[in-house]
C-alpha atoms as one frame of an Amber mdcrd trajectory, in Angstrom:
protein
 -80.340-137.394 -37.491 -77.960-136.221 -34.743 -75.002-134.332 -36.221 -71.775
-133.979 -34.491 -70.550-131.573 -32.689 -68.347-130.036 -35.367 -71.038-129.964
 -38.116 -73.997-128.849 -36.319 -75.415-125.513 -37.460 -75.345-123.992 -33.996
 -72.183-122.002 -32.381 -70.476-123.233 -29.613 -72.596-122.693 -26.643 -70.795
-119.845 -25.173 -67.798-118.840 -23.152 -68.186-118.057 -19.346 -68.584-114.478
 -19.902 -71.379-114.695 -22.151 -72.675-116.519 -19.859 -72.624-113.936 -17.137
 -73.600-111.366 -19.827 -76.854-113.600 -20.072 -77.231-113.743 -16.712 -76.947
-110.532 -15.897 -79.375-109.497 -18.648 -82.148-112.272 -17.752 -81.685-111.075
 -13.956 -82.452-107.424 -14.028 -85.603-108.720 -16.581 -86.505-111.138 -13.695
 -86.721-108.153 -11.426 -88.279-105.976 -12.973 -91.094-108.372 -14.298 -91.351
-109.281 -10.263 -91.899-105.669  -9.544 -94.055-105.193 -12.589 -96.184-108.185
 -10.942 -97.033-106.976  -7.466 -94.407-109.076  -5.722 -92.480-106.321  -3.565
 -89.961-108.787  -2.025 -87.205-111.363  -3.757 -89.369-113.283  -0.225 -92.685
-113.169  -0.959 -91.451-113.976  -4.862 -89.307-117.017  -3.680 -92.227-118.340
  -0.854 -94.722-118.669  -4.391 -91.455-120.565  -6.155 -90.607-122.728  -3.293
 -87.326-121.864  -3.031 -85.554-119.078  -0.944 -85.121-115.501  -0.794 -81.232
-115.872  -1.488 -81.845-118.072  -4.875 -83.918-115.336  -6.616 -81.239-113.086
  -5.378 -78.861-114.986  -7.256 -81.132-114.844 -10.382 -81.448-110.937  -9.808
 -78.116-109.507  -9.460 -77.161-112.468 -12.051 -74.909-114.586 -10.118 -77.083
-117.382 -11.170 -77.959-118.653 -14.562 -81.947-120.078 -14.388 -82.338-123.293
 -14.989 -85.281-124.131 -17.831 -87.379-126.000 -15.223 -86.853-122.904 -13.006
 -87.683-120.512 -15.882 -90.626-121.999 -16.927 -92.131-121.972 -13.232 -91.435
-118.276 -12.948 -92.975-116.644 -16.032 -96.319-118.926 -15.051 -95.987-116.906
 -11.789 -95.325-113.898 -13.625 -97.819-114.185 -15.990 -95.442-113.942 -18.904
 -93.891-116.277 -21.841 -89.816-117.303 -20.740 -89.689-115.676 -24.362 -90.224
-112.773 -21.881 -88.155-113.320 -19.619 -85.047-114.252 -21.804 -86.138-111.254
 -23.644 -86.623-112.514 -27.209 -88.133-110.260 -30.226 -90.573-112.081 -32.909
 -87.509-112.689 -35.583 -84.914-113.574 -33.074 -84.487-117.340 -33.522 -80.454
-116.942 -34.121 -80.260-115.251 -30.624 -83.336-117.621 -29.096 -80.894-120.520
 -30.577 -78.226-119.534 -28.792 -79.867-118.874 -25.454 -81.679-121.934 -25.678
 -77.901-123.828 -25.714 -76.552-122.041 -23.257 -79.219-122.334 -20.534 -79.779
-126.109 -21.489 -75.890-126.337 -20.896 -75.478-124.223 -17.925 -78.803-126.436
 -16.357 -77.015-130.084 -17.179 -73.695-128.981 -15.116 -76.090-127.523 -12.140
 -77.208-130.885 -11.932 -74.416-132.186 -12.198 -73.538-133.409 -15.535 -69.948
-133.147 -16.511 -69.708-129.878 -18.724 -68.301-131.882 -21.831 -71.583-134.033
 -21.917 -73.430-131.113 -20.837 -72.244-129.346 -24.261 -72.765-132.799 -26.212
 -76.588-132.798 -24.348 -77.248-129.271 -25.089 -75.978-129.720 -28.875 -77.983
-132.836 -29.595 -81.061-130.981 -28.228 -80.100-128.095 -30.828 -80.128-130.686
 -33.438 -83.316-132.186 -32.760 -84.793-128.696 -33.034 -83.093-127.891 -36.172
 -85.505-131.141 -37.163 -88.379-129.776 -39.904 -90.601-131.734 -38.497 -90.357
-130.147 -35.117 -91.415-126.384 -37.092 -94.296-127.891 -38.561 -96.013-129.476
 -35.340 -97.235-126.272 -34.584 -96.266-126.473 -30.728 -94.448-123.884 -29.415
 -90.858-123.573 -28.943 -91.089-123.371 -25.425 -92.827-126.165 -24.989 -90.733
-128.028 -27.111 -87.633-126.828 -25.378 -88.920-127.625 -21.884 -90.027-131.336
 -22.834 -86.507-132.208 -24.319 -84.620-130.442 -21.773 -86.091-132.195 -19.447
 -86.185-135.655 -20.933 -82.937-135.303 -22.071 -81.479-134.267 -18.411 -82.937
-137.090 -16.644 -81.825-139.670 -19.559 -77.949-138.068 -19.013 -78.180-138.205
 -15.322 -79.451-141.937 -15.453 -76.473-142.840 -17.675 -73.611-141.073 -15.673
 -75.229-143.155 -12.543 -74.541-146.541 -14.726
């Protein structure tokens, strides 16, 4: 069951500046897990992402927020969890909640979802998690995470096209 808005257990997603907080924080852990890695340039970083020098800039000095699909191709690369890079303690599942929202959010409007349905995607996704089913499959989190996110992005930008 999908609760609304105003009775799910989660917070609101976040205001704009804890937004920037976050992606200030996940940046500087970006960069220093690139370092850490062997990859001495945002270019030689970006050429193994596909993207460009200037995006993992972005992520880096955190002008960007990382999208899940995005943050789930770099800690392959890196050779970490995105636990890692989001920088989540074992016991943290308030402040992995949270994160979780925001990103899902913040990766919805990238792609151009209108942020009202953005929040109303990101809290339904929130919901399905809160499911106790979902703790008992034994799959990870992060796997769990990147399947809906991802499912549940294309199925919003299929139904703003109609």
């Amino acid at each position: 069951m999908v609760l609304p808005m105003n009775q799910a257990k989660s917070k609101p997603m976040g205001t704009s500046k804890e937004a920037e907080e976050l992606a200030a924080k996940i940046g500087a852990k970006i960069k220093e897990l690139r370092l850490a890695k062997g990859f001495a340039t945002q270019d030689s970083f970006a050429k193994k992402l596909g993207m460009k020098a200037d995006g993992v800039s972005a992520y880096e000095r955190g002008n960007n927020l990382i999208q899940l699909v995005k943050l789930s191709e770099m800690a392959q690369i890196l050779g970490v969890t995105p636990n890692d890079i989001l920088g989540f303690k074992p016991g943290s599942a308030g402040q992995m909640r949270q994160v979780t929202g925001i990103l899902l959010e913040r990766s919805c409007v990238a792609l151009g979802v209108p942020e009202k349905r953005a929040r109303a995607l990101a809290e339904t996704v929130l919901a399905v998690l809160d499911s106790p089913a979902i703790h008992t499959s034994g799959i990870p989190l992060e796997d769990i995470v990147r399947i809906l996110a991802d499912d549940a992005i294309r199925r919003s930008l299929l139904s703003a096209r109609s």
